[in-house]
C-alpha positions as CSV (number, residue, x, y, z in Angstrom):
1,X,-19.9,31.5,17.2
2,X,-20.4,34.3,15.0
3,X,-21.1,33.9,10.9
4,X,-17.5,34.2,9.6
5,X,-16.2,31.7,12.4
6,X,-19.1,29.2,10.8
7,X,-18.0,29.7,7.4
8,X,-14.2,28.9,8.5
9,X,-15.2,25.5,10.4
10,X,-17.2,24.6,7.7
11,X,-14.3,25.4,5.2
12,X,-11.9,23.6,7.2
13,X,-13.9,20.2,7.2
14,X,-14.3,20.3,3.8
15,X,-10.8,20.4,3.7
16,X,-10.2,17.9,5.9
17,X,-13.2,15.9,4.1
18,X,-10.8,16.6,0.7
19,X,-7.3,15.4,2.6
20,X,-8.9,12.4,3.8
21,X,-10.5,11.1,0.0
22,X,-6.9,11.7,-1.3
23,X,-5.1,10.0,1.0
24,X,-7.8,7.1,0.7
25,X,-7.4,7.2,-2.7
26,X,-3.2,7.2,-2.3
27,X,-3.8,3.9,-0.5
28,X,-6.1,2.3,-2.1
29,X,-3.8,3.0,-5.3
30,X,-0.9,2.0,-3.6
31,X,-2.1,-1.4,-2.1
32,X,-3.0,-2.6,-5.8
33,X,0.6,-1.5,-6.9
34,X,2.1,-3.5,-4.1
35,X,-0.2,-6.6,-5.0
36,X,1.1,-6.4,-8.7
37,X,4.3,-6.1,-7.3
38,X,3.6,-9.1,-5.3
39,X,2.3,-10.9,-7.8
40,X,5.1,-9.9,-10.8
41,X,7.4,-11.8,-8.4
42,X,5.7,-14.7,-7.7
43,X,5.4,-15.0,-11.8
44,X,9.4,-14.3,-12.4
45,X,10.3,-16.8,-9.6
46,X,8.6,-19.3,-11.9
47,X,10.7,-18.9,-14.9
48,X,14.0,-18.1,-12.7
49,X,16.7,-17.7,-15.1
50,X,20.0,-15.9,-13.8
51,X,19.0,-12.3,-14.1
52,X,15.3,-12.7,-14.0
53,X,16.6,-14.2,-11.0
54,X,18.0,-10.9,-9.7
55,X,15.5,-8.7,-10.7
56,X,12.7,-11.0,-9.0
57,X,14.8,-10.2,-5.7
58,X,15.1,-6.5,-6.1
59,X,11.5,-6.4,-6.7
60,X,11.1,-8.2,-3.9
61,X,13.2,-5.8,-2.2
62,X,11.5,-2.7,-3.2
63,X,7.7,-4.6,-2.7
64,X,9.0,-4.9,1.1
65,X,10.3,-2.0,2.0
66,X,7.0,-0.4,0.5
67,X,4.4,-2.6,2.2
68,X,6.4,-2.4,5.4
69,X,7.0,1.2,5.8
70,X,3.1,1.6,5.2
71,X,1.8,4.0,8.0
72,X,-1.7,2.7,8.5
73,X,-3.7,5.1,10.3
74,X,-5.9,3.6,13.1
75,X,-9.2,5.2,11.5
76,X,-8.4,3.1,8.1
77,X,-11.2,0.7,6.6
78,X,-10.9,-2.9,8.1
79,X,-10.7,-3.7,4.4
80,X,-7.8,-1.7,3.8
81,X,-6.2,-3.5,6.7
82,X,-6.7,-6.6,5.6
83,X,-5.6,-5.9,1.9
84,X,-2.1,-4.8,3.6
85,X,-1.8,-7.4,6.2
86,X,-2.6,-9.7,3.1
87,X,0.3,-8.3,1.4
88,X,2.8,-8.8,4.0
89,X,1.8,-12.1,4.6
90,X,2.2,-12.5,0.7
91,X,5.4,-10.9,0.9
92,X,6.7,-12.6,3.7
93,X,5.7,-16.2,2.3
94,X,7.7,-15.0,-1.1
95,X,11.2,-14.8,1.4
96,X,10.7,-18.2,3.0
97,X,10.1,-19.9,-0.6
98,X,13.1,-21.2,-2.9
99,X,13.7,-20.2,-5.7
C-alpha cells in the first residue's frame, strides 16, 4: 500500500466512522419521537372526545407506519432493538384496546 492509498483508507473510515454516529444518532432520535408518539396516544384515548377521538387514531396511524417501516440494521445495539420492538408491541397493544 503506498502513502496516499493509507491516507484514502483512513479518510474513508472516518467517514464511515461519521455516517454511522449520524445515523445512530437519527435512531436514537427517532425511537424517542415514536415513544412520545406512543405515549400522546395512550393519553388522548383517555379523554376520548369525538375529534380527540380522531386525531388519537391518525396519530396512531402515523406512529405505525413509522415504527413499522423502521429498517433496523443487523449491526444495531441490542438496546436499540429492544426500544423498537418495545414500541411495536406498545403500538400494537394501542390497536387491540377500546377506546
Amino acid at each position: 500500500m503506498i502513502y496516499k492509498d493509507a491516507i484514502n483508507s483512513a479518510s474513508q473510515t472516518e467517514r464511515g466512522d461519521d455516517s454511522w454516529t449520524e445515523f445512530s444518532d437519527s435512531f436514537h432520535a427517532s425511537v424517542g419521537r415514536l415513544g412520545e408518539m406512543v405515549n400522546d396516544v395512550s393519553e388522548m384515548r383517555e379523554n376520548c372526545r369525538d375529534e380527540w377521538c380522531d386525531a388519537a387514531e391518525c396519530l396512531l396511524g402515523e406512529a405505525t407506519t413509522a415504527a413499522f417501516a423502521v429498517s433496523e440494521p443487523h449491526w444495531a445495539l441490542s438496546e436499540d432493538s429492544r426500544k423498537l420492538k418495545d414500541l411495536k408491541k406498545r403500538i400494537h397493544d394501542l390497536h387491540g384496546s377500546k377506546h
